[in-house]
VOBA-1610 file (N, C-alpha, C; in pm, whole numbers, padded with zeros to 5 digits, always signed):
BEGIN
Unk-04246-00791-02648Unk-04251-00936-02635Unk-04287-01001-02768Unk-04276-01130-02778Unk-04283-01178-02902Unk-04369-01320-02915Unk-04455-01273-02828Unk-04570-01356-02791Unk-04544-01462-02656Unk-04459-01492-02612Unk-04421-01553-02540Unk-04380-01546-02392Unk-04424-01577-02248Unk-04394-01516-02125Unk-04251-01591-02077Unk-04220-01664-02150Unk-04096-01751-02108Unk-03996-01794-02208Unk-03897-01768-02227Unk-03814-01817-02338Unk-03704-01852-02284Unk-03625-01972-02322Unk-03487-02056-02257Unk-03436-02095-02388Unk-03271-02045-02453Unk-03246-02066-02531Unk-03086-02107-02514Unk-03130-02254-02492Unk-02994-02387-02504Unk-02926-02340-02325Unk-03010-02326-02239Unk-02981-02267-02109Unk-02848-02390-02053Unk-02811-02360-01955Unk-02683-02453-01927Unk-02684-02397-01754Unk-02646-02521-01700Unk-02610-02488-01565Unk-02473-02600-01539Unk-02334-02599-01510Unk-02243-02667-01457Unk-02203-02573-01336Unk-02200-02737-01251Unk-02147-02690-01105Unk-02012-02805-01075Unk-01905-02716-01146Unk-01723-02791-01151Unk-01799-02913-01246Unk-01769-03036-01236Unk-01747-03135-01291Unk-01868-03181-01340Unk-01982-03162-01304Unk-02137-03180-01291Unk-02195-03119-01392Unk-02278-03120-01489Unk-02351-03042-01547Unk-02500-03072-01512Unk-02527-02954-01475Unk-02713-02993-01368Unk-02775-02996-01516Unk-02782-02905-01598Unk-02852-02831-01698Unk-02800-02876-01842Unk-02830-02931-01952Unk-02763-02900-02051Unk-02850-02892-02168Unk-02811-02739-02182Unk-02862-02704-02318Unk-03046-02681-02341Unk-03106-02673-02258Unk-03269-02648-02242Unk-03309-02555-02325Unk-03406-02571-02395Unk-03448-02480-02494Unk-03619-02491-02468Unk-03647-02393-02441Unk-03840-02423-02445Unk-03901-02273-02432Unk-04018-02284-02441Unk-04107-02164-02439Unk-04223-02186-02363Unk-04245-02086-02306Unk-04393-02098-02210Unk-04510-01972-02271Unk-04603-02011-02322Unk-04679-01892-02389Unk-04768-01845-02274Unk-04844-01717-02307Unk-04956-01611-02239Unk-05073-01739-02219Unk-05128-01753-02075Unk-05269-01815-02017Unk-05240-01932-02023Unk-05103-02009-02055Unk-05096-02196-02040Unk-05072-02238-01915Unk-05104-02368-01896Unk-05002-02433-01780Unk-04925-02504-01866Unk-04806-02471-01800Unk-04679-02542-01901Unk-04672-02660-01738Unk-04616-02764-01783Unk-04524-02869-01690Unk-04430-02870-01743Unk-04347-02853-01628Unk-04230-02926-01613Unk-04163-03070-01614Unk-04146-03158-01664Unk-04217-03311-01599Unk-04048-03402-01599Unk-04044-03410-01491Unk-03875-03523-01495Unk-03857-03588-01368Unk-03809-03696-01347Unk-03788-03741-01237Unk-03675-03620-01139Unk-03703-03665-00998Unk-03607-03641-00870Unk-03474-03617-00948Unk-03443-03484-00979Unk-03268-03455-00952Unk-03230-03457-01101Unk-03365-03471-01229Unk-03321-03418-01340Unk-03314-03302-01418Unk-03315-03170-01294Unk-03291-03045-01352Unk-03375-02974-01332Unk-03510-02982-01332Unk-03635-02883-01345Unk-03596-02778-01206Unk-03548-02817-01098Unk-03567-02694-01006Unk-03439-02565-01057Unk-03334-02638-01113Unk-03217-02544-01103Unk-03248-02457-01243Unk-03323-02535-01356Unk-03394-02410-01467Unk-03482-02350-01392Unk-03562-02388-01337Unk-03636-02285-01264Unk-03607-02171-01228Unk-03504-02169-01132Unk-03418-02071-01037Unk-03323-02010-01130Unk-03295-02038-01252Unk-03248-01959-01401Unk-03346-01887-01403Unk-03456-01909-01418Unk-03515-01842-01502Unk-03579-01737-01416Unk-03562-01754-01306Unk-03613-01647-01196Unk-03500-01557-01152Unk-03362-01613-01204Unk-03257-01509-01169Unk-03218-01553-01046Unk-03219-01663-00974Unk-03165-01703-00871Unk-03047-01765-00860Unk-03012-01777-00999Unk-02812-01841-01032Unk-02823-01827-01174Unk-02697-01766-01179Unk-02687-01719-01351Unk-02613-01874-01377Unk-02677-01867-01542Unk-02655-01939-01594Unk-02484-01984-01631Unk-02504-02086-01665Unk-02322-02123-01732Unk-02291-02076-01882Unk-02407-02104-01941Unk-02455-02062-02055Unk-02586-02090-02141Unk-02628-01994-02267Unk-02745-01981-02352Unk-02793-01849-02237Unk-02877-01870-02280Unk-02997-01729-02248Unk-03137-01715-02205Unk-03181-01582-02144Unk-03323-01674-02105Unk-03392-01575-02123Unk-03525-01530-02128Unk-03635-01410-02123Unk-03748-01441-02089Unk-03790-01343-01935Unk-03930-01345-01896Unk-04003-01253-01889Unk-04124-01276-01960Unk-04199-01134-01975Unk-04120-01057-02074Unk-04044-01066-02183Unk-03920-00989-02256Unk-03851-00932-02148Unk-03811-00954-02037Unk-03680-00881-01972Unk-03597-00975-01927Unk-03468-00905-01893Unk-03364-01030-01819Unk-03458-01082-01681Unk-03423-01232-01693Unk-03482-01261-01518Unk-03424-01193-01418Unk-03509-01213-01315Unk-03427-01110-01207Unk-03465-01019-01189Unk-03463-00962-01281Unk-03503-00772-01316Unk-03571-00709-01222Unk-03572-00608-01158Unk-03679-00554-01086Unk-03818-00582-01138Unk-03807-00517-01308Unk-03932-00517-01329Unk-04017-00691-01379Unk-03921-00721-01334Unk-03992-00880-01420Unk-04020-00952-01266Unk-03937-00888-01126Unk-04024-01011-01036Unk-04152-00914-00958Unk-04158-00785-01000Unk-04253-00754-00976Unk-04392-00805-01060Unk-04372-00912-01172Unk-04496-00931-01235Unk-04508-01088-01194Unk-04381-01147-01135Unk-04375-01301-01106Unk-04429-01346-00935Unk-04493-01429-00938Unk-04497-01501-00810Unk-04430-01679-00830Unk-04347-01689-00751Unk-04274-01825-00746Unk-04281-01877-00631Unk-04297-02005-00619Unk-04299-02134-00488Unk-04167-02216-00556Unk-04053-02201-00477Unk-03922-02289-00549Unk-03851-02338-00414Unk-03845-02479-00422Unk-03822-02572-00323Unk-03925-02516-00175Unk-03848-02551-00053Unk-03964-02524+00052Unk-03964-02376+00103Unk-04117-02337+00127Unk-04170-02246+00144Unk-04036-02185+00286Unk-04053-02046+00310Unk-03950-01983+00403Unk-04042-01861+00477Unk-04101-01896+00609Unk-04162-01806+00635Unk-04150-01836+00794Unk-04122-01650+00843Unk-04151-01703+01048Unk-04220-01753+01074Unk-04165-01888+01184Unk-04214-01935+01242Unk-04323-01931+01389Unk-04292-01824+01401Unk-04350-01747+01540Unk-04441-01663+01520Unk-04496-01632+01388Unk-04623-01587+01333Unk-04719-01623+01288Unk-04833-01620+01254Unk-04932-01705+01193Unk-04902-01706+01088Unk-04990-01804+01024Unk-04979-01789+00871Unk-05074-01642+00803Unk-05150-01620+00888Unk-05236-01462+00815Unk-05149-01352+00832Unk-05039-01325+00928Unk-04959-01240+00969Unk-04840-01252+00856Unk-04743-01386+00840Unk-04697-01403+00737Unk-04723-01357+00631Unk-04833-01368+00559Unk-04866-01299+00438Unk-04914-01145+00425Unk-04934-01112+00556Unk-04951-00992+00575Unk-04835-00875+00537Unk-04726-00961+00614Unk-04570-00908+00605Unk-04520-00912+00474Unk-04549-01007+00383Unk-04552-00956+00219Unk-04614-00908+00151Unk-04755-00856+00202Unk-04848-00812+00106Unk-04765-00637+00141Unk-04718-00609+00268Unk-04695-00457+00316Unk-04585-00428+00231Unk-04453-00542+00242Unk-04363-00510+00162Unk-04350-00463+00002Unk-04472-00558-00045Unk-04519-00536-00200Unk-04580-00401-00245Unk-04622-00395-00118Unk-04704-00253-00138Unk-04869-00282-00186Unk-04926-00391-00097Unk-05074-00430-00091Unk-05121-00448+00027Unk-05243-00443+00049Unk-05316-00410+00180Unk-05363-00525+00259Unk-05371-00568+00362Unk-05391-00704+00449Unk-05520-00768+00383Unk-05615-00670+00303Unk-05700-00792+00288Unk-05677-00864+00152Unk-05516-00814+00044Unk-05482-00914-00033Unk-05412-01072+00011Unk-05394-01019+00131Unk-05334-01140+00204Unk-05435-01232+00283Unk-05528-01209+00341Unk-05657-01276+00334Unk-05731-01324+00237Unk-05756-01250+00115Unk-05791-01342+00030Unk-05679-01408-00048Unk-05599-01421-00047Unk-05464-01553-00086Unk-05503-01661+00029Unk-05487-01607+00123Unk-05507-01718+00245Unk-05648-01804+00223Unk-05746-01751+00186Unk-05896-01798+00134Unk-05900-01907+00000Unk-05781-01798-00071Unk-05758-01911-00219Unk-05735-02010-00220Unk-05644-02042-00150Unk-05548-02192-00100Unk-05645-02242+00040Unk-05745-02192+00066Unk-05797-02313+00132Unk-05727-02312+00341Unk-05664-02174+00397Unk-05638-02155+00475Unk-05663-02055+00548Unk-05798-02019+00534Unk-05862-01888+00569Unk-05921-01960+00748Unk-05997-02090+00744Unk-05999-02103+00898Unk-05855-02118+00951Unk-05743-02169+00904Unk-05625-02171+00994Unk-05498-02096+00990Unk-05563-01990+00952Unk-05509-01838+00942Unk-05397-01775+01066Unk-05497-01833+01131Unk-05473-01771+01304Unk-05355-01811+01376Unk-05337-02000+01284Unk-05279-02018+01365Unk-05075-01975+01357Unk-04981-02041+01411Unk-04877-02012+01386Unk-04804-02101+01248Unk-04727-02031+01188Unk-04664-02141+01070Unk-04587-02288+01150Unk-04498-02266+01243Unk-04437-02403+01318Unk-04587-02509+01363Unk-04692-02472+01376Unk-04780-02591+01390Unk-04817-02627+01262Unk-04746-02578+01153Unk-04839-02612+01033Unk-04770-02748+00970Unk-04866-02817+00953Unk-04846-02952+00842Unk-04744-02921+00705Unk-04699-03019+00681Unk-04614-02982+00588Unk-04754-02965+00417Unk-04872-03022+00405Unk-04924-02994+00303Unk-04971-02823+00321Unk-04969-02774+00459Unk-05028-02639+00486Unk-04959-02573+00456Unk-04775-02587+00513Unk-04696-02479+00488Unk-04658-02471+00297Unk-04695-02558+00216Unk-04695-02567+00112Unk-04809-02504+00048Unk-04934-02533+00052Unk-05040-02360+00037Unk-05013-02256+00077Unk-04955-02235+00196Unk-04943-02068+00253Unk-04840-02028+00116Unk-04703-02113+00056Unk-04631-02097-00016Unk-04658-02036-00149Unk-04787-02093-00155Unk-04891-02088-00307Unk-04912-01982-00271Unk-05022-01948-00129Unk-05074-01835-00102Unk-04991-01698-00142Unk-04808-01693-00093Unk-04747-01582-00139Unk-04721-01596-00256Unk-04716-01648-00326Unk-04727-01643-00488Unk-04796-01589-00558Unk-04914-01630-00524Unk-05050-01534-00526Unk-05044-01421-00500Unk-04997-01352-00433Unk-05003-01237-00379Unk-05025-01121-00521Unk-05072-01020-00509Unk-05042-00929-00664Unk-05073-00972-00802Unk-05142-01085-00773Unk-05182-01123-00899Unk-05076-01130-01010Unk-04946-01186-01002Unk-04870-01198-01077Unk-04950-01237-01246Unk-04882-01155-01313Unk-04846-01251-01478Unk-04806-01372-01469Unk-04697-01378-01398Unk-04604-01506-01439Unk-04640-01601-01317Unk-04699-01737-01253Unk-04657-01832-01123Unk-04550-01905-01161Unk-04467-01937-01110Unk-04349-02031-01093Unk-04366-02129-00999Unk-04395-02244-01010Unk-04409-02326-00890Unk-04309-02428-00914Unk-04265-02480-00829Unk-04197-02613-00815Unk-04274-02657-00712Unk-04298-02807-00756Unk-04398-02906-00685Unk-04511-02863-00606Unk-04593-02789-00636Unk-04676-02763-00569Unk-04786-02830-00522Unk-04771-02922-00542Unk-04873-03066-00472Unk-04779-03120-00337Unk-04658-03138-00362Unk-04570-03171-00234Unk-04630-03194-00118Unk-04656-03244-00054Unk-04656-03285+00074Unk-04882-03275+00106Unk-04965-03252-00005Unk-05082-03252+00016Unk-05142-03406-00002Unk-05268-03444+00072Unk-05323-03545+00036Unk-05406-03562-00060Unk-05480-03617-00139Unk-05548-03670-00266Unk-05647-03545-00266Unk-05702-03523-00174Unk-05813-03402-00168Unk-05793-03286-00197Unk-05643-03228-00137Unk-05597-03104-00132Unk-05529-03108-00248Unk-05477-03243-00351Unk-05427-03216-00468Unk-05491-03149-00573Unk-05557-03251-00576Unk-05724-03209-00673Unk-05752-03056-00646Unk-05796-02977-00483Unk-05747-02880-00504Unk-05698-02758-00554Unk-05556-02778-00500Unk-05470-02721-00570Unk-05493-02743-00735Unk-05511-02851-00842Unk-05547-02888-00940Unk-05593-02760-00988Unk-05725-02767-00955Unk-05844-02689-00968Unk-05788-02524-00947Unk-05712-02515-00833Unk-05673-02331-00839Unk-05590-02325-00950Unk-05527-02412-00992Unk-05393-02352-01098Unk-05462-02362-01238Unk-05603-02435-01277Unk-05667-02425-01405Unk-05720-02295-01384Unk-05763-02266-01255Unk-05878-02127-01238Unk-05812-02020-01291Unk-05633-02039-01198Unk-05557-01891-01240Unk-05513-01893-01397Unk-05506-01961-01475Unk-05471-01955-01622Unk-05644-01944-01668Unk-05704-01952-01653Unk-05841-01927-01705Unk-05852-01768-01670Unk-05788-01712-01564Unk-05822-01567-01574Unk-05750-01483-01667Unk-05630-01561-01738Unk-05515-01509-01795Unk-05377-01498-01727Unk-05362-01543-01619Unk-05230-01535-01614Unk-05178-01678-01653Unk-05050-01671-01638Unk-04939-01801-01651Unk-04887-01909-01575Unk-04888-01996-01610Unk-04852-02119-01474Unk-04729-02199-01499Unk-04616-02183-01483Unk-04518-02294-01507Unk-04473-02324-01421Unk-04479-02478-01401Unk-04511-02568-01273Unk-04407-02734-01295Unk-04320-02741-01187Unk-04257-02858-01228Unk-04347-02968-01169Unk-04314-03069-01195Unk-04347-03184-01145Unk-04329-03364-01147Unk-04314-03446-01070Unk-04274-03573-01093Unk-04422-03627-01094Unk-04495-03565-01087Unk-04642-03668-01099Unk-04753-03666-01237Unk-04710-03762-01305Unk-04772-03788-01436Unk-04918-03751-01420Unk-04990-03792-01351Unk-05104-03786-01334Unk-05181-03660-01299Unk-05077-03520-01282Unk-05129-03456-01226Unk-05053-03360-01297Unk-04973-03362-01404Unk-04961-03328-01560Unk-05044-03319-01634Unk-05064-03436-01630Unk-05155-03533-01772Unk-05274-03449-01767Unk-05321-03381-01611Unk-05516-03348-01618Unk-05424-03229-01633Unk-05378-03119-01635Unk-05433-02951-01605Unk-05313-02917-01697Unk-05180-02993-01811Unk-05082-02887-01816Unk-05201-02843-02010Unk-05134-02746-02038Unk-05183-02778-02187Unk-05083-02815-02267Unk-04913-02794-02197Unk-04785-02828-02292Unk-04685-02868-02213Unk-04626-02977-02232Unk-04490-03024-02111Unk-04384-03036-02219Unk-04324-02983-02102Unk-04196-03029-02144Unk-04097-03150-02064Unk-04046-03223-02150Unk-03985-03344-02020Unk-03859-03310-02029Unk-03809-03361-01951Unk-03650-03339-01868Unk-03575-03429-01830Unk-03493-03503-01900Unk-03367-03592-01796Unk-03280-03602-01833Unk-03194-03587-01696Unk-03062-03583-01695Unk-03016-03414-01742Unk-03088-03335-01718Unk-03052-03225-01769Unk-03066-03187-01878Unk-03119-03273-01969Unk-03183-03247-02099Unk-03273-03212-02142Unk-03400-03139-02220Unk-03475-03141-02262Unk-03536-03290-02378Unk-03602-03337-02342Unk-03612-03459-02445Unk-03733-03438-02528Unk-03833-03379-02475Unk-03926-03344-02555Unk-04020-03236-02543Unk-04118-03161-02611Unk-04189-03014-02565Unk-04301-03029-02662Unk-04442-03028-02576Unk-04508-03011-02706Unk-04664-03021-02613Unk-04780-03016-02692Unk-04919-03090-02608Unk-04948-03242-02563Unk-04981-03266-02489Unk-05023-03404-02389Unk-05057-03511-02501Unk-05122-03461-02588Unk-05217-03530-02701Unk-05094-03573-02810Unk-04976-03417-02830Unk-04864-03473-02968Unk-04789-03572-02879Unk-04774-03570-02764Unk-04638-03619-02660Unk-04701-03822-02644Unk-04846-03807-02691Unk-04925-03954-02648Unk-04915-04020-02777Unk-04898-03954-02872Unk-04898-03987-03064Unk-05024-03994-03106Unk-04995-04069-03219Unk-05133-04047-03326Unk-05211-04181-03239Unk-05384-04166-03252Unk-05461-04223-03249Unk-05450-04424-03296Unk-05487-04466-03188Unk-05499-04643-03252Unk-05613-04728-03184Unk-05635-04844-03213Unk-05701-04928-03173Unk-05692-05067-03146Unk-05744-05131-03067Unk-05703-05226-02988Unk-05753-05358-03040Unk-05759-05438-03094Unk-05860-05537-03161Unk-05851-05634-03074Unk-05964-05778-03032Unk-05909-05873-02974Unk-06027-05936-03039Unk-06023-06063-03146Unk-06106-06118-03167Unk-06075-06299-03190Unk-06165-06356-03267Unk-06111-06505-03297Unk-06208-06549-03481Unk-06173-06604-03548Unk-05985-06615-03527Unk-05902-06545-03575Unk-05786-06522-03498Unk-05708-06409-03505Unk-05670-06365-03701Unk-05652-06477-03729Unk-05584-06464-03896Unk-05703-06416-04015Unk-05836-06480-03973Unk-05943-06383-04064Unk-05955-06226-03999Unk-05949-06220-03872Unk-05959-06065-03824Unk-05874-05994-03887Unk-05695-06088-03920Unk-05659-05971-03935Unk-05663-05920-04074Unk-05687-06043-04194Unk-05681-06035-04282Unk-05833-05887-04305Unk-05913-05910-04228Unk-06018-05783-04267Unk-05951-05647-04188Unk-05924-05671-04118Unk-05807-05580-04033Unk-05741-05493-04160Unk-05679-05548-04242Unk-05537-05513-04281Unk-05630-05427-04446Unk-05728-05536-04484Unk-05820-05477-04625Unk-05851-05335-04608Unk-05928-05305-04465Unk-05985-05166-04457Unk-05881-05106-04366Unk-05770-05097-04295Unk-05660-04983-04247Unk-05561-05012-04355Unk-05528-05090-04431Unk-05413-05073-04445Unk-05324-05219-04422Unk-05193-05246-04507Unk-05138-05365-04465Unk-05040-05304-04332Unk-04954-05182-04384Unk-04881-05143-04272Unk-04952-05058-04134Unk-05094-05098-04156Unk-05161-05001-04066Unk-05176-05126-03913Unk-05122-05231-03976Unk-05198-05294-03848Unk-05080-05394-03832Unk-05092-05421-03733Unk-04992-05566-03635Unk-05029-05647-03484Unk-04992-05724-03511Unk-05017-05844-03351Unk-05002-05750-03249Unk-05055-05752-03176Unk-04988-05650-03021Unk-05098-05678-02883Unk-04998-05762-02804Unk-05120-05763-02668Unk-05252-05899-02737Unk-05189-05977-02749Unk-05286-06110-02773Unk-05415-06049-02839Unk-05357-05944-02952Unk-05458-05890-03005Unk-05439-05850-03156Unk-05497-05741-03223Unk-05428-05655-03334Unk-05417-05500-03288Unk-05329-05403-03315Unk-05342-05330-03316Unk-05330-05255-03420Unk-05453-05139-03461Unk-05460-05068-03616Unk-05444-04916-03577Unk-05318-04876-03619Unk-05297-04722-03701Unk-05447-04691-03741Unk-05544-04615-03619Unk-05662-04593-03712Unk-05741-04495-03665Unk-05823-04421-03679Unk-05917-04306-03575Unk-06054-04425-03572Unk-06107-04358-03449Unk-06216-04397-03396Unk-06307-04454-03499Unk-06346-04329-03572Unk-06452-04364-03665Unk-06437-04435-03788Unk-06323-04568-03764Unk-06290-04683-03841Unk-06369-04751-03749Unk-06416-04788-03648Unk-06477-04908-03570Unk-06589-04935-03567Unk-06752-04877-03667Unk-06858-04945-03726Unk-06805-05029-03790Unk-06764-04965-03917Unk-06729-05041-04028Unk-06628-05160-04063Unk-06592-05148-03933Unk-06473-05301-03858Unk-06509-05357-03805Unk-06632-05337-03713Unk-06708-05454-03682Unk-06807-05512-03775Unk-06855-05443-03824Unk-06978-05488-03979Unk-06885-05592-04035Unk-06783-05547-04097Unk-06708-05650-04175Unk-06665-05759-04112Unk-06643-05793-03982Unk-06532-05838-03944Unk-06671-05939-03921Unk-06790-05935-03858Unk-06939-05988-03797Unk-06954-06079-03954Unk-06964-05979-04012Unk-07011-06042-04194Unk-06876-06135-04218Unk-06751-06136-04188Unk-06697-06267-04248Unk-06679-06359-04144Unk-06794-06367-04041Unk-06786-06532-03954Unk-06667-06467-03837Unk-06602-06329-03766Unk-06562-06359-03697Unk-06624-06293-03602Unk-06565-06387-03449Unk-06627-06347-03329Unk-06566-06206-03252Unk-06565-06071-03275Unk-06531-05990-03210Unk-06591-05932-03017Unk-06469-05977-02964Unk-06406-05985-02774Unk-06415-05846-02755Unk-06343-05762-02854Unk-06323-05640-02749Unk-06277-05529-02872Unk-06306-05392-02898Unk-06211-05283-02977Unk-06238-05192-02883Unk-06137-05095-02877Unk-06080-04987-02763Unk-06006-04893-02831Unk-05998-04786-02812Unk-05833-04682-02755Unk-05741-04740-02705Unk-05638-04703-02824Unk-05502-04807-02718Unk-05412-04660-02757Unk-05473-04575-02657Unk-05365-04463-02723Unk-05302-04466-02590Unk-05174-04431-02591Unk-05069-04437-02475Unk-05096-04324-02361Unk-05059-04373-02246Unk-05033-04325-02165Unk-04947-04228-02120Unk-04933-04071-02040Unk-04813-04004-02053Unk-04706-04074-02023Unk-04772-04153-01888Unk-04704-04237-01812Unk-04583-04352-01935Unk-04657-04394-02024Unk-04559-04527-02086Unk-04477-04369-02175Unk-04504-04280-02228Unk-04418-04218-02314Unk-04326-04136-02212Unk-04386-04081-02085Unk-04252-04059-02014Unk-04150-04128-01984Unk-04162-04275-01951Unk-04092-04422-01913Unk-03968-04445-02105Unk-04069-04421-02146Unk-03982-04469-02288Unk-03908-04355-02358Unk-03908-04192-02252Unk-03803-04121-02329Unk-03702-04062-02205Unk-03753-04132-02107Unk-03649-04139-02008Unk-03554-04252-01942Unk-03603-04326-01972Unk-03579-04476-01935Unk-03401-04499-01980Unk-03353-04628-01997Unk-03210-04694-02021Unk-03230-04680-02121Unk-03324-04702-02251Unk-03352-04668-02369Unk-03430-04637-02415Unk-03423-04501-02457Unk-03481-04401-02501Unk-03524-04409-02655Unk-03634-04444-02656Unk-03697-04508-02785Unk-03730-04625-02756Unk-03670-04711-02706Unk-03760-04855-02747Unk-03906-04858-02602Unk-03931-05012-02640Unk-04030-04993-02557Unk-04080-04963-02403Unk-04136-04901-02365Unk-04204-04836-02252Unk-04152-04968-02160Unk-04076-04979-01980Unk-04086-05042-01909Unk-04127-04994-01783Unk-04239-04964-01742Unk-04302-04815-01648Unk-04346-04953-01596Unk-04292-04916-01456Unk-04391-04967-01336Unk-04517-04881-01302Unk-04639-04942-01273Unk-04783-04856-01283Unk-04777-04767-01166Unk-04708-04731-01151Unk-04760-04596-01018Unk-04754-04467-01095Unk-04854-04392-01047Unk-04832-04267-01111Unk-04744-04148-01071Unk-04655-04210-00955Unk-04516-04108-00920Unk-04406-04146-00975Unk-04303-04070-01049Unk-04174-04119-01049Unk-04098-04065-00899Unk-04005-04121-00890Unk-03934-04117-00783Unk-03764-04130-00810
//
């Protein structure tokens, strides 16, 4: 291997006239949570299922764990949740996982404690057809879990849970990359990116648009000024960042600047007679930089309605 548990190089999926996929290139390293991050129907499930060997590609190439996907030996190190969970209905959910832990060649009480992990150890008993759709979506996690995979593959694994059980789930997928294994996880929910991935990659339209940490993907550091009157602020504004460091923005100024510019911007700004309202972090949101590299135009400014789901 070459340091890397995931490699996609210019991957391609066309189905006749359609191209689901085009051209994806990314890497998933040893102990990250990578995201996936794109709206409804821009590709992330069908790379997924590339990369697990569930439809060969149209074209480029892919490597998990250094082997072809698919491989015997590569889904013996993978656990994946991809679209909805598939398990009898006429069994419990502890029996269910039972029936994969035997097949894997592990013993019923790895399937009890999966069932414990995800938070379904009292409703074990019962059958999968009574289960809630946020339940049958843990038991899903739960076989993923199974064997302690290297690699998790999830698609949406928050799906169908409430605020409690997100958080959650949250919390198991930092735990399992804290032990060392791998997490690559799609998702349409910014907010639930933004806390646990350490590197996303975004996606639309079948594209890759961008790959990198939460922090490079938000940009460099700024600040928010709001004072009176605006034209001496900015003139002290502009002396200590810079002339091109600063501009009008938001009935305010905003300065190209790190934190520890804001003593010495208020000292000055106090010492020449002006009244300083407010200085802040105005560093962006994933939310406005997902909106502005997916959006009708890609580059200009952010038009994100405030919810933290795309849809």
């Amino acid at each position: 291997m070459d340091g890397t548990v995931v490699r996609a190089e210019r991957l391609t999926k066309r189905y006749a006239d359609r191209l689901a996929v085009d051209s994806v290139s990314l890497t998933v390293r040893p102990g990250e949570v990578f995201g996936f991050l794109g709206p409804n129907g821009a590709g992330k499930t069908t790379t997924l299922r590339m990369l697990l060997g569930l439809i060969r590609p149209s074209g480029g190439r892919a490597s998990v764990l250094g082997a072809r996907p698919g491989s015997p030996a590569v889904l013996a190190r993978v656990g994946a949740l991809v679209e909805g969970p598939g398990f009898y209905p006429y069994l419990s959910g502890r029996d269910n996982l039972r029936v994969l832990s035997r097949y894997r060649g592990l013993s019923d009480r790895a399937a009890d404690a999966a069932l414990d992990r995800v938070g379904l150890g009292p409703r074990g008993g019962d059958r999968f057809r009574s289960y809630s759709l946020g339940m049958k979506q843990r038991l899903g996690v739960a076989a993923a879990l199974l064997g302690d995979p290297d690699l998790l593959v999830l698609d949406e694994p928050t799906n169908g849970l409430d605020p409690a059980g997100m958080a959650d789930m949250r919390r198991l997928l930092v735990d399992v990359a804290a032990g060392g294994q791998t997490v690559l996880l799609s998702s349409h929910l910014l907010a639930e990116v933004q806390e646990i991935c350490n590197r996303v990659g975004v996606i639309a339209e079948g594209r890759l648009v961008a790959e990198g940490t939460v922090a490079d993907l938000r940009g460099a550091d700024a600040l928010l000024l709001r004072a009176h009157p605006l034209d001496r602020a900015l003139a002290v504004a502009m002396q200590l960042a810079g002339d091109d460091a600063v501009e009008v923005a938001d009935a305010g100024l905003r300065l190209d600047a790190e934190a520890s510019l804001v003593p010495r911007l208020v000292r000055e700004l106090v010492a020449d007679g002006v009244d300083v309202l407010e200085v802040r972090a105005a560093e962006r949101s994933l939310e406005e930089v997902f909106f502005q590299m997916t959006g009708p135009d890609p580059g200009g400014p952010p038009s994100a309605p405030t919810a933290q789901e795309v849809s």
